[in-house]
KENU-457101 format. One record per residue (C-alpha): chain; z, y, x; residue number from 0. Coordinates in Angstrom, 3 decimals. Example, Ala and Ser with C-alpha at 12.3 -4.5 7.8 and 13.67 -1.06 7.14 Angstrom:
2
> A	7.800	-4.500	12.300	0 .
> A	7.140	-1.060	13.670	1 .
This chain:
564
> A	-14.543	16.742	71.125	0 .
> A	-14.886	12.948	71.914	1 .
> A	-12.148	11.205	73.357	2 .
> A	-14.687	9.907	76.204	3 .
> A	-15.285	13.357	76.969	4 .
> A	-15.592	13.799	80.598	5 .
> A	-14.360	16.980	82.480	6 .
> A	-16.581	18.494	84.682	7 .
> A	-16.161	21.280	87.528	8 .
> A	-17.477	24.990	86.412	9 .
> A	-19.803	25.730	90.238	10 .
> A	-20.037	29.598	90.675	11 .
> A	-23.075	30.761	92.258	12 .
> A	-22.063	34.136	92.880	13 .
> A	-18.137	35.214	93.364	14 .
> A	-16.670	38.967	93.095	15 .
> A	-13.365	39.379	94.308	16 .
> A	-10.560	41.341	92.081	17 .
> A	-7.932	42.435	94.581	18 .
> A	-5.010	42.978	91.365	19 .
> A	-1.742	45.201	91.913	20 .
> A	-0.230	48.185	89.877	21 .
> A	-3.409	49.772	91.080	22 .
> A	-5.955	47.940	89.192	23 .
> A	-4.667	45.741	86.409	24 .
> A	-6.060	43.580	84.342	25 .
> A	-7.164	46.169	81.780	26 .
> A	-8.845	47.811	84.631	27 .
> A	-11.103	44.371	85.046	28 .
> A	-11.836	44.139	82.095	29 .
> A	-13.474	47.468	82.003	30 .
> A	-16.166	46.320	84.716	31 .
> A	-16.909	42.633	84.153	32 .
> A	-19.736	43.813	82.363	33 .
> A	-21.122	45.874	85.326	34 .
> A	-20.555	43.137	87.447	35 .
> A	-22.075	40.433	85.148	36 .
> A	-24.984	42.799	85.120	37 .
> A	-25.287	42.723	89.346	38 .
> A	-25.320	38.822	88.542	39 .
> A	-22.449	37.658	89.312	40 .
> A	-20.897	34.192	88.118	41 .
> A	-17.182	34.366	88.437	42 .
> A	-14.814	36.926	89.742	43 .
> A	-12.559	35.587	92.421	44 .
> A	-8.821	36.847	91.681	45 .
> A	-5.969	37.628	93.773	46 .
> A	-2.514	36.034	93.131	47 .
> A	-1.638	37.891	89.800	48 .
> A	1.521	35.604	88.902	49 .
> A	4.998	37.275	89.991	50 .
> A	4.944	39.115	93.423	51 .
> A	7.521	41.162	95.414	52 .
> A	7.884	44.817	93.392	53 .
> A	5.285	47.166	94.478	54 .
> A	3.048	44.046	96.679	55 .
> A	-0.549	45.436	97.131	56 .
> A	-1.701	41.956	98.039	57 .
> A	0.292	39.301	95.539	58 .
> A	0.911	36.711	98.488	59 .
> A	4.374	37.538	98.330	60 .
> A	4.928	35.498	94.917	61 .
> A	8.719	35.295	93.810	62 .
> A	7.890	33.412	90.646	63 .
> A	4.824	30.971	90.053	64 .
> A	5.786	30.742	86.606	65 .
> A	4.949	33.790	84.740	66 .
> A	2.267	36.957	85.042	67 .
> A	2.672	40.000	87.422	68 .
> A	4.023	42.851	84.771	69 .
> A	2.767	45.238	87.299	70 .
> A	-0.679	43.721	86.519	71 .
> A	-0.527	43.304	83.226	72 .
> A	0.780	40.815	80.704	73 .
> A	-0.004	37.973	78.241	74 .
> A	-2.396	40.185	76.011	75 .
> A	-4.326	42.229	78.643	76 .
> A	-4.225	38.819	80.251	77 .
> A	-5.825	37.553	77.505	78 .
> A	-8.358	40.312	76.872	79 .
> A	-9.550	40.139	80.455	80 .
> A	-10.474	36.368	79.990	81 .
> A	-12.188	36.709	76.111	82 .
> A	-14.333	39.285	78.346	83 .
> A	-15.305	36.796	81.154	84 .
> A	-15.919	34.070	78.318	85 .
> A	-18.626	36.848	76.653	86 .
> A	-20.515	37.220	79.498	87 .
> A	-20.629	33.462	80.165	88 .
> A	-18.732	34.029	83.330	89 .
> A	-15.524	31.782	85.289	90 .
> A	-12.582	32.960	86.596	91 .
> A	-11.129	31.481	89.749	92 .
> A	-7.779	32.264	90.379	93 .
> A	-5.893	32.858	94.284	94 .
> A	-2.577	29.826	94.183	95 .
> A	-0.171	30.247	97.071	96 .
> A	1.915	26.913	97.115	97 .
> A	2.585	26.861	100.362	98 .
> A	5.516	30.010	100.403	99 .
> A	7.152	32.464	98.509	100 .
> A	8.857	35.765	99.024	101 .
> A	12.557	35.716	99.564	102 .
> A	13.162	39.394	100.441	103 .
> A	13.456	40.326	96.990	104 .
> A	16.580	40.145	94.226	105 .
> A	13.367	38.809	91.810	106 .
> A	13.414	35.320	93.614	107 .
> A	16.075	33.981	91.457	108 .
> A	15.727	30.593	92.583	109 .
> A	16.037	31.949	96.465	110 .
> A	19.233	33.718	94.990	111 .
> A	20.703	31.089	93.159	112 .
> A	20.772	29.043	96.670	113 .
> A	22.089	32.054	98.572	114 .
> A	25.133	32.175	96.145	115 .
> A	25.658	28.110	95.863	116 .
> A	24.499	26.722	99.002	117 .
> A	23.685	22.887	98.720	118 .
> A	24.933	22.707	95.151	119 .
> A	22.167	24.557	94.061	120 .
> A	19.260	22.797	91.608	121 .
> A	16.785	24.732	93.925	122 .
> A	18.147	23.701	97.427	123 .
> A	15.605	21.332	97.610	124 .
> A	12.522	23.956	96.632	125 .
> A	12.846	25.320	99.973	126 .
> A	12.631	23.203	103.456	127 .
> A	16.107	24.542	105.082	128 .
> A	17.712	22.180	107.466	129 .
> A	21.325	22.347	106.545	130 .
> A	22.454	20.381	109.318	131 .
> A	21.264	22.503	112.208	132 .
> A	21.621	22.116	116.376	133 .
> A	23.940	25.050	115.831	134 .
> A	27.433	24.036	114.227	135 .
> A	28.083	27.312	112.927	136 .
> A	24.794	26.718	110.459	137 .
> A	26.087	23.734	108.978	138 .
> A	25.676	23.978	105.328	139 .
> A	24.223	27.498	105.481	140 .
> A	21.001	29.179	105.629	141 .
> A	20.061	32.014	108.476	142 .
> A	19.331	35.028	107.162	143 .
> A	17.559	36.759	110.127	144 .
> A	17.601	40.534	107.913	145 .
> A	19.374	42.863	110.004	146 .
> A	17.953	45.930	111.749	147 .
> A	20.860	45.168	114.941	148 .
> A	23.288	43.004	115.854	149 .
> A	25.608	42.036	113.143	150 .
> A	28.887	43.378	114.362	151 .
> A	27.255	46.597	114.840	152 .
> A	25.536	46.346	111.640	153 .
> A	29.166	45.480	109.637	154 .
> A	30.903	48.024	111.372	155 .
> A	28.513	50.885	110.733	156 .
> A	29.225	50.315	107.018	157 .
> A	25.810	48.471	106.723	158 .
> A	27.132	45.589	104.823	159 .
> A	28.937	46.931	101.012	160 .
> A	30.431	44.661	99.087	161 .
> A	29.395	45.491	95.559	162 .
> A	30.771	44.560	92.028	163 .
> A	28.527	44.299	89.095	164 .
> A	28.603	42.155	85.795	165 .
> A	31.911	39.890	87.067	166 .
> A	29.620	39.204	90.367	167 .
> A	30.701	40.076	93.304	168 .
> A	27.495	40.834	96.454	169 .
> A	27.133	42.114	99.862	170 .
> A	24.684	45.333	99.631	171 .
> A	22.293	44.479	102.580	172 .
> A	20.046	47.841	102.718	173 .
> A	17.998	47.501	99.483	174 .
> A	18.745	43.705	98.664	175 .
> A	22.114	42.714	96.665	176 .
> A	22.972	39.144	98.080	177 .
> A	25.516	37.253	95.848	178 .
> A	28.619	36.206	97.106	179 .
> A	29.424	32.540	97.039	180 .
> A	31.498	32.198	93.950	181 .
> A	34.529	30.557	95.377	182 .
> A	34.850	33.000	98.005	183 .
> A	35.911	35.912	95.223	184 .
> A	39.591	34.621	95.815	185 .
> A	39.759	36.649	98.751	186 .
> A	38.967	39.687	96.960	187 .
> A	41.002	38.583	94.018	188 .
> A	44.150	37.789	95.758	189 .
> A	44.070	40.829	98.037	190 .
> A	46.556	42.462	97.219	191 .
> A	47.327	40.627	93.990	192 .
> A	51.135	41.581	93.925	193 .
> A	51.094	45.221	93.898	194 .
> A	48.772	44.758	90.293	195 .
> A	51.892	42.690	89.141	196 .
> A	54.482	44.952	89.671	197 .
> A	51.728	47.066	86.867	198 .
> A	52.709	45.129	84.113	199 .
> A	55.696	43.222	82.709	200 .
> A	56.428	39.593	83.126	201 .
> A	53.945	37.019	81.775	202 .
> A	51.361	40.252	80.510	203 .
> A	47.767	38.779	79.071	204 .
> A	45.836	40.739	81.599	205 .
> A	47.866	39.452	84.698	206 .
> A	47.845	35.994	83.133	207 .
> A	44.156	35.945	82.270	208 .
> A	43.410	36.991	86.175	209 .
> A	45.913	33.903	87.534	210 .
> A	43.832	31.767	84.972	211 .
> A	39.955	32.679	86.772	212 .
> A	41.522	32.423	89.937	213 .
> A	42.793	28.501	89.036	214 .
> A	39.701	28.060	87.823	215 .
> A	37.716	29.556	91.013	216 .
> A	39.952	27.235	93.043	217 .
> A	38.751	24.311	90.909	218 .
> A	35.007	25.147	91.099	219 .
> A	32.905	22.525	92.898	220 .
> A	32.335	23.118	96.751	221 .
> A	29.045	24.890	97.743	222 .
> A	28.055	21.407	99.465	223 .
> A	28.657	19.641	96.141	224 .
> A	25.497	16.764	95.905	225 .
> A	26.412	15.120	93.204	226 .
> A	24.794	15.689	89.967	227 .
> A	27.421	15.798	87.699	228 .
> A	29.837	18.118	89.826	229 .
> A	26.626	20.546	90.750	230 .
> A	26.260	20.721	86.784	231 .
> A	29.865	21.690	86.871	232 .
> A	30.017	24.421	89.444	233 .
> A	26.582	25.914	87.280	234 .
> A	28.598	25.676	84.705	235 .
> A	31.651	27.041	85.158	236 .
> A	30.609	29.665	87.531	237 .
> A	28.825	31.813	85.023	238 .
> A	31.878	31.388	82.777	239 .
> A	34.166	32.498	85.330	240 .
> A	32.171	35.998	85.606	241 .
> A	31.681	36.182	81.914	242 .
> A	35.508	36.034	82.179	243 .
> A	36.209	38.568	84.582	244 .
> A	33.721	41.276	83.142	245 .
> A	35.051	41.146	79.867	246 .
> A	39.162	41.051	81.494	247 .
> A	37.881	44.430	83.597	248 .
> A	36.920	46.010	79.835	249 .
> A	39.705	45.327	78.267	250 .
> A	41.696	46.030	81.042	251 .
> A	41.192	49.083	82.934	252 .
> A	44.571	48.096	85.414	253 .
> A	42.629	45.551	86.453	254 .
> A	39.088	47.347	87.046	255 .
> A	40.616	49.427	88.985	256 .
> A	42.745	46.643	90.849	257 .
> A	39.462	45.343	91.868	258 .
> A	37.525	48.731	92.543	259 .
> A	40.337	49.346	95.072	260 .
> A	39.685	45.810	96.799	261 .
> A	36.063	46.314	97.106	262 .
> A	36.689	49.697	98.765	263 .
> A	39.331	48.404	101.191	264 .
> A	36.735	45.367	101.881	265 .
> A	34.041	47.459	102.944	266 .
> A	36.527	49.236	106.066	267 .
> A	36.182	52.853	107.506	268 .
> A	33.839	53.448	110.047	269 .
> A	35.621	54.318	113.370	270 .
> A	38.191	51.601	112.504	271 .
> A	36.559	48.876	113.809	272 .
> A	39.934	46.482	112.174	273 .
> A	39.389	47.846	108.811	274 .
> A	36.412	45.601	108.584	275 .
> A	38.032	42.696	109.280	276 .
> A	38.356	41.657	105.808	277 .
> A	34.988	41.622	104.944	278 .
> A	33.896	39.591	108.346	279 .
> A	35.889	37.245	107.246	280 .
> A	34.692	37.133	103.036	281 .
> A	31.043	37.116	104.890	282 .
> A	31.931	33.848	107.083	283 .
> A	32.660	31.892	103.877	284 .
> A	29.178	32.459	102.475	285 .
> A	26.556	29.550	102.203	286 .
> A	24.657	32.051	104.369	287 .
> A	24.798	33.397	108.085	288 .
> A	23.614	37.049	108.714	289 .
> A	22.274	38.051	111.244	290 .
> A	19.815	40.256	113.538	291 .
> A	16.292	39.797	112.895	292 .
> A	15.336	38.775	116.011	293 .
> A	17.995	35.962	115.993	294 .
> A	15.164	34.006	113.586	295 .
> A	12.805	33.039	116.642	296 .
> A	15.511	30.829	118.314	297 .
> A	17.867	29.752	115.070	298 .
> A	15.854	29.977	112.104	299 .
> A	16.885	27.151	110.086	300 .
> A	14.008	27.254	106.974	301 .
> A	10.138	26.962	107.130	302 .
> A	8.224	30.042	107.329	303 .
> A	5.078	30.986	106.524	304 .
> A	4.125	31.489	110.307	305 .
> A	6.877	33.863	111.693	306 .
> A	7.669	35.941	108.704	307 .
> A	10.851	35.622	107.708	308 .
> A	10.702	37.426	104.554	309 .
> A	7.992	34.461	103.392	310 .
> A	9.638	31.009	103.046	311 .
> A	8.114	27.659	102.675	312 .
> A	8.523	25.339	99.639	313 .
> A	8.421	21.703	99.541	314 .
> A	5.120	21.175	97.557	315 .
> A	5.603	17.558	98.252	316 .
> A	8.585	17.086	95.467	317 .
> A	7.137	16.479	92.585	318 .
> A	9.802	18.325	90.782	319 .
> A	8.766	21.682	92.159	320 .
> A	4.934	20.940	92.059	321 .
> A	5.646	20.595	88.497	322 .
> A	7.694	23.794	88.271	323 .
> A	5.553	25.925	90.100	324 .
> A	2.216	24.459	88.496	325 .
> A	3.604	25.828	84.924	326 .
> A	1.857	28.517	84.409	327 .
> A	-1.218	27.749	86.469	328 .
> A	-1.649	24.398	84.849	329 .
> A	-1.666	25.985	81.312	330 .
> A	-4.297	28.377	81.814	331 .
> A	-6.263	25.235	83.179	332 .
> A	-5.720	23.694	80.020	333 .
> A	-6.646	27.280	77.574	334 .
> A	-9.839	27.078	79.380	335 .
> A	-8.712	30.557	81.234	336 .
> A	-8.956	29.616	84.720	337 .
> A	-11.877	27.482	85.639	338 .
> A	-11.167	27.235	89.846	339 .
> A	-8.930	27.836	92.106	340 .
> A	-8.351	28.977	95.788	341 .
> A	-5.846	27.495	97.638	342 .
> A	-4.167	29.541	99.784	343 .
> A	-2.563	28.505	103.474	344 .
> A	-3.613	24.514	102.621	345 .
> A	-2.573	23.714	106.072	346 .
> A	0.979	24.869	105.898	347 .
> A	1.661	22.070	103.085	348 .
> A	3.307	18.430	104.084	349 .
> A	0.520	16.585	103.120	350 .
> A	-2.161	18.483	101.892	351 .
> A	-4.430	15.271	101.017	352 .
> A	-2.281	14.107	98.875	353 .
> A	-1.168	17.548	97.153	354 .
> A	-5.406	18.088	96.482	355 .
> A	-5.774	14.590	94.931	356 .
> A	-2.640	15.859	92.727	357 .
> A	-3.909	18.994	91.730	358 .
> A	-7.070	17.216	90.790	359 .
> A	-5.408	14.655	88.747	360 .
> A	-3.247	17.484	87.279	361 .
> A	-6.363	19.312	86.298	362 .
> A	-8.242	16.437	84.842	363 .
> A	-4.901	16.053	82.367	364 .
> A	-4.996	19.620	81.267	365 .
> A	-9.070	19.474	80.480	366 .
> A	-8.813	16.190	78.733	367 .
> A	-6.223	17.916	76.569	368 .
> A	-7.737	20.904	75.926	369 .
> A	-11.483	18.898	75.339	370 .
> A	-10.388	16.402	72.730	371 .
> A	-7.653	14.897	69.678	372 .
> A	-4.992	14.678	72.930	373 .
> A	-1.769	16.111	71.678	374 .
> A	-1.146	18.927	74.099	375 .
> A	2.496	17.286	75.013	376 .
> A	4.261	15.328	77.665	377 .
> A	4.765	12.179	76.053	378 .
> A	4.621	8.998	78.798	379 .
> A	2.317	6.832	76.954	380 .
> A	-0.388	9.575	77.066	381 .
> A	-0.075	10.075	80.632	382 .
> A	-0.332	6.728	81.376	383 .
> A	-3.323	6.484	79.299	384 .
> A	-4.610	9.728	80.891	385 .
> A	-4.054	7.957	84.574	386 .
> A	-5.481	5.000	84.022	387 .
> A	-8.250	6.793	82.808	388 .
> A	-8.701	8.901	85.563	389 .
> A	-8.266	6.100	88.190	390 .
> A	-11.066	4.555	86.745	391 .
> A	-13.402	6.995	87.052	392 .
> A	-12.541	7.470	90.396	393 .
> A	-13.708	3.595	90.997	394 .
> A	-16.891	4.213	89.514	395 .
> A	-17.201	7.921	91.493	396 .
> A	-14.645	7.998	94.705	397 .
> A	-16.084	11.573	94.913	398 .
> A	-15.356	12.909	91.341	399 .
> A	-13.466	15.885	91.148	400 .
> A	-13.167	17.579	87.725	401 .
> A	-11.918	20.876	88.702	402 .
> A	-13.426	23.568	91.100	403 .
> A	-11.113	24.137	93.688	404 .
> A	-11.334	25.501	97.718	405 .
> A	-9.045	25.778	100.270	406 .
> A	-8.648	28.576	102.917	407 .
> A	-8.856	26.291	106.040	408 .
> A	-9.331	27.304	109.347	409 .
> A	-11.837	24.861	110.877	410 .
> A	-12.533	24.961	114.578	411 .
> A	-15.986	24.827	115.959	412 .
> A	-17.341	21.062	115.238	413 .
> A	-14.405	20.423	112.890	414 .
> A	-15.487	19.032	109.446	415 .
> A	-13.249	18.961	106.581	416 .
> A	-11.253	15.804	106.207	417 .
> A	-12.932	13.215	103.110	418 .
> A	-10.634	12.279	101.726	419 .
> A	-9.818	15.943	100.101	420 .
> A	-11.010	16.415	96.847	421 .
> A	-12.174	20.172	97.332	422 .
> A	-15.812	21.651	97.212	423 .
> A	-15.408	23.383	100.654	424 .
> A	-13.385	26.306	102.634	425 .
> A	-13.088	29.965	101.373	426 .
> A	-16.067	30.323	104.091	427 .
> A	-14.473	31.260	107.287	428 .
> A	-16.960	29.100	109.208	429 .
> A	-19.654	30.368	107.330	430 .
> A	-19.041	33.743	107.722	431 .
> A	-18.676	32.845	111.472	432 .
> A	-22.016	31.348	111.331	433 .
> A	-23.262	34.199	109.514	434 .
> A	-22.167	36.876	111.996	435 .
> A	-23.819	34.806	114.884	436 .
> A	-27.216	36.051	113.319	437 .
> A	-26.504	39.969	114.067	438 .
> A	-25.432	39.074	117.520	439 .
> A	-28.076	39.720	120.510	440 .
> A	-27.423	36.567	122.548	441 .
> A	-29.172	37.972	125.836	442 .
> A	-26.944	40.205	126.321	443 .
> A	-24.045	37.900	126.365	444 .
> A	-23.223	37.996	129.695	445 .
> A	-23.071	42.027	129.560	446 .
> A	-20.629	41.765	127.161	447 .
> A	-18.292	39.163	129.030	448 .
> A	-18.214	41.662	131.820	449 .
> A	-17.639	44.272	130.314	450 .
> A	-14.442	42.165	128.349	451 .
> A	-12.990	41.183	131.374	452 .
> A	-13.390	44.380	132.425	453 .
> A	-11.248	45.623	129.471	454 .
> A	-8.238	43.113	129.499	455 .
> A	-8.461	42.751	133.064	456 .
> A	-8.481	39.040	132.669	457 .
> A	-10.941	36.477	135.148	458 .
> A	-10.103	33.479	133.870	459 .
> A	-12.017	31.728	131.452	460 .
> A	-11.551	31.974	127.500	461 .
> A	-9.916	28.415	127.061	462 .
> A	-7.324	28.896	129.635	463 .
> A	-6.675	32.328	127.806	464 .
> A	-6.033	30.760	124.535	465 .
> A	-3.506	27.999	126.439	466 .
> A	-1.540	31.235	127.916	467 .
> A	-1.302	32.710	124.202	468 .
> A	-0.685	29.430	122.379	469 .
> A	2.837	28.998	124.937	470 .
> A	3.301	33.006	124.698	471 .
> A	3.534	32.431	120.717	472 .
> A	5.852	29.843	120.828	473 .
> A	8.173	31.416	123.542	474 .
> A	8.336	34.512	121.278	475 .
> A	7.389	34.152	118.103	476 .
> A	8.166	30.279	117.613	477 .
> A	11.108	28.870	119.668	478 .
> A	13.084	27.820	116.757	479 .
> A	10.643	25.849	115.616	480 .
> A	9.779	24.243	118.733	481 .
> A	13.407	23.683	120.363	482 .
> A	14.054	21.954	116.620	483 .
> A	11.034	19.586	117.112	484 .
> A	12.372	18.665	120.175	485 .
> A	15.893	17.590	119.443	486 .
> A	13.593	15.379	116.395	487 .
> A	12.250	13.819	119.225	488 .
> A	15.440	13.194	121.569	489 .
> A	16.792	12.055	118.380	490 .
> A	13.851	9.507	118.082	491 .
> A	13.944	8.992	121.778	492 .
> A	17.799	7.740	121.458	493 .
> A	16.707	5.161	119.877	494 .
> A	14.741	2.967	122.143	495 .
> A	15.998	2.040	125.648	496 .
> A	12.481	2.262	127.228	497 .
> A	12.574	6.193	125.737	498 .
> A	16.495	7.038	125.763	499 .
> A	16.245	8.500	129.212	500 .
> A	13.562	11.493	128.179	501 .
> A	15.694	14.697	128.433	502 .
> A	15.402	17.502	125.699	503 .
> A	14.342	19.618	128.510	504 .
> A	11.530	17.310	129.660	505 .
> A	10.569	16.770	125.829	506 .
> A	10.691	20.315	124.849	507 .
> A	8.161	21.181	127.260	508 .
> A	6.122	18.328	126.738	509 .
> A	5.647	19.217	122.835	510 .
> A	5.237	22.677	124.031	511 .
> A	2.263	21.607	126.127	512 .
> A	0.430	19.789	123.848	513 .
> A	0.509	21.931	121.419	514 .
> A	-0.954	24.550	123.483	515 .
> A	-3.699	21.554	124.462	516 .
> A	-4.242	20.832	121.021	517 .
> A	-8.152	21.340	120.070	518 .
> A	-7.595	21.867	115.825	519 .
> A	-5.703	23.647	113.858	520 .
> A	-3.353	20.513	112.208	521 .
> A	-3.549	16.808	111.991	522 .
> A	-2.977	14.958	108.608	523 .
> A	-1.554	12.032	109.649	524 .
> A	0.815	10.243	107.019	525 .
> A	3.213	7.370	106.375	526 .
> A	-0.014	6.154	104.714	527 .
> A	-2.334	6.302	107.547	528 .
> A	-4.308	7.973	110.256	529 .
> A	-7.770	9.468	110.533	530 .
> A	-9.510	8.189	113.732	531 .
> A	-10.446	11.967	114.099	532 .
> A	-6.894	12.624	113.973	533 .
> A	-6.286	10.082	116.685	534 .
> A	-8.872	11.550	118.639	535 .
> A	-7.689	14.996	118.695	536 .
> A	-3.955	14.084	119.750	537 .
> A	-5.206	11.701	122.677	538 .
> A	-7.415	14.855	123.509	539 .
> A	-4.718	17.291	123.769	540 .
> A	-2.310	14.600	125.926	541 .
> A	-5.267	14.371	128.271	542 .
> A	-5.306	18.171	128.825	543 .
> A	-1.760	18.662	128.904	544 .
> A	-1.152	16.275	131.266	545 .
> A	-3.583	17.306	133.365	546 .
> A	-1.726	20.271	133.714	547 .
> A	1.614	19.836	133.963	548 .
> A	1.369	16.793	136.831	549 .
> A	5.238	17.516	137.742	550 .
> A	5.883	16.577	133.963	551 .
> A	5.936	12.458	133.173	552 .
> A	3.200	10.987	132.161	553 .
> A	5.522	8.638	129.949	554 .
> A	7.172	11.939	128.173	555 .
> A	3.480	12.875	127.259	556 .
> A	2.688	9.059	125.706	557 .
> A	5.681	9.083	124.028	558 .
> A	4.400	12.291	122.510	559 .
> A	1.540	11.080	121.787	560 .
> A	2.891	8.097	119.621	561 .
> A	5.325	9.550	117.700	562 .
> A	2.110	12.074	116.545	563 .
């Protein structure tokens, strides 16, 4: 094609949704796209096919954006499915969750690599974990709220195993093998360290070799290792270390069984509450803090998606994990095999505004690659080409967008969506709202409240219900979250002597309030600017909250206000 060639966005006019799992795989589509291109429809709507949790019926719980679900199917079934859309003239729009991804499962290695190296791990900064928590004890560690009881009880029940595998060393938490914190193996490796010498003459290789991985353990980088060169190191040399050990425990079955012995003694005797002493201890030095699950709605210390813990958020707004977790998506952009997309939880991103103008830009790259001479590569002086290029279009046509894309966005009633997002429109919530209105016989509205209030036994009205629910949330569901945007704001607070007085308590329930006030969803306020809606709807939710909470300060409310 032409190098002016101009990308444009594929519109369906008639969506099926594919719900894909190891129930219906891609094969399976492709067996009925032509029945379905036969009832007129346009494009099929898929689910999240890329990596999910093992066995997920619904693919939202993605553990790796980067390659296909093999429970689905895999590059050539892939491929067979989309030659069969192409046949039939019809697009393919494909379910992206950016916003979160599973972390209850072994097959998040990036989640796993941070469990085992803490801060020094290259994907620390994926994932939006405050290492420097209120609580001391979570410094440098992440909560892991998985426990069925307390963890005491848990430990000394036997619910915690230490396991050895490969020269790794994990704690067995029911079905999930967490990796132990490679420095931390000393304590199983030393344990008991002289009764294997007295084993084996002076100075023998298999002794020797185990005194040389424990130097070199002792030498690894700390877990809360930030600089680049040292976090390199501790990568390194970590996954030489094991190498190490696996092949000393072949050649030297003393020394298997040396450790074997360890591991058992580590993991106690129920009814001897001492005997697990060791491994309360080996768990304390982890870059992780188990604990019950319930634990998470006062201390969690990463973004959720809502109050799952098992889903954690990912920090979209790094450009080195857009890039990352784009991968896959961005290449079947380019092969012409995806032609729109629906993004999932927009609202739980940063900045959503400026991640749609990305994935727009991002887009237009891939189809100017795949539509003319472009190299398909990464080379600098193309992309600057490719931007400039791009920008000026934009001048000419503020609203081009050259790739189908919608969000699923809850939108209130009166709420528009924001302008400045380069989207065609919502999954359809609203509309289906609309929709549903017509089937509803409005003179007999009043019935039906009766009879409601009947049934919940509730004779207030429905706004003042929502408030109640909104604070009953957050006291249950969402405390963590709230007490930690309230020590933000003390923190902020400190900082001004008109503001320094505010108390945490005062502040707490003052963000509490308004966000029970608050009229929308989210705002999208920036470091760039504000919306005047946005404005609007925080001044809004001040007024109401201050209307009912007179015995809080009014000042503790404005200060509220203008830090939103």
């Amino acid at each position: 094609m032409a190098e002016n060639y101009k990308p444009a966005a594929r519109i369906p006019t008639a969506t099926y949704r594919l719900q894909f799992n190891a129930g219906f795989t891609f094969a399976d589509a492709t067996r009925i796209i032509g029945y379905l291109n036969d009832l007129g429809i346009s494009d099929v709507y898929a689910s999240s096919y890329l990596a999910a949790k093992e066995g997920s019926v619904h693919g939202y719980d993605v553990v790796n954006q980067t390659v296909l679900n093999k429970e689905v199917g895999d590059e050539q079934s892939h491929l067979a499915m989309v030659e069969e859309l192409k046949r039939h003239g019809m697009g393919h729009i494909l379910d992206f969750v950016p916003n979160h991804m599973c972390i209850e499962s072994g097959e998040n290695l990036w989640w796993m690599d941070v469990l085992e190296n803490g801060m020094s791990s290259p994907y620390a900064h994926f994932f939006d974990i405050d290492w420097e928590p209120v609580k001391k004890e979570l410094t440098g560690k992440v909560l892991l709220p998985l426990l069925g009881d307390q963890y005491g009880k848990v430990l000394e029940s036997g619910g915690l195993q230490l396991i050895f595998k490969e020269g790794a060393f994990f704690v067995q938490v029911y079905a999930l093998q967490i990796p132990l914190e490679p420095r931390s193996y000393l304590q199983i490796l030393q344990y008991r360290l002289d009764a294997l010498k007295e084993k084996f003459p002076a100075e023998a290789a298999p002794v020797e070799e185990l005194l040389s991985i424990e130097t070199a353990l002792q030498h690894l980088p700390l877990a809360t290792e930030q600089d680049p060169e040292k976090m390199g190191e501790r990568h390194r040399e970590k996954e030489i270390i094991k190498k190490r050990l696996w092949q000393l425990c072949h050649e030297s079955p003393e020394v298997a069984a040396f450790i074997a012995d360890n591991v058992k003694s580590f993991n106690g005797s129920k009814g001897d509450p001492r005997s697990f002493d060791l491994m309360d201890k080996l768990l304390r030095d982890q870059a992780y803090r188990l604990s019950y699950w319930r634990v998470a709605t006062e201390e969690i210390n990463y973004r959720r998606f809502f109050d799952i813990n098992g889903l954690a958020a990912i920090r979209m707004e790094d450009q080195a994990v857009y890039d990352l977790t784009h991968t896959l998506l961005f290449r079947l952009i380019r092969e012409g095999k995806v032609t729109g997309v629906r993004i999932d939880h927009v609202d739980g991103l940063y900045d959503p505004v400026s991640y749609l103008q990305n994935l727009q830009k991002s887009s237009y790259f891939q189809l100017r690659q795949a539509g003319s001479t472009f190299p398909a590569d990464n080379g600098e002086e193309k992309k600057e080409a490719l931007e400039k290029e791009y920008n000026a279009l934009l001048e000419t046509d503020p609203c081009y967008k050259p790739f189908y894309a919608v969000v699923e966005k809850i939108l209130m009633k009166g709420e528009l969506l924001p302008d400045q997002w380069p989207v065609f429109g919502t999954t359809g919530y609203d509309f289906l709202n609309s929709l549903n209105g017509i089937f509803v016989a409005t003179e007999k509205a009043k019935q039906m409240d009766r009879l409601y209030d009947r049934f919940v036994k509730w004779g207030g009205d429905f706004p003042d219900l929502v408030y109640e629910k909104k604070k009953l949330v957050m006291q249950v569901s969402l405390s963590g979250e709230r007490n930690m945007l309230a020590h933000q704001l003390n923190n902020i607070a400190e900082q001004d002597r008109l503001t320094r007085d505010f108390t945490l308590n005062s502040l707490a329930r003052a963000i509490s309030e308004v966000i029970a006030c608050f009229p929308v969803y989210r705002t999208y306020a920036n470091s760039a600017s504000v919306r005047d809606k946005d404005v609007q709807y925080i001044e809004a939710a001040v007024y109401k909250a201050k209307r009912r909470n007179p015995a809080i300060s009014g000042s503790v409310f404005d200060f509220v206000r203008d830090v939103l």
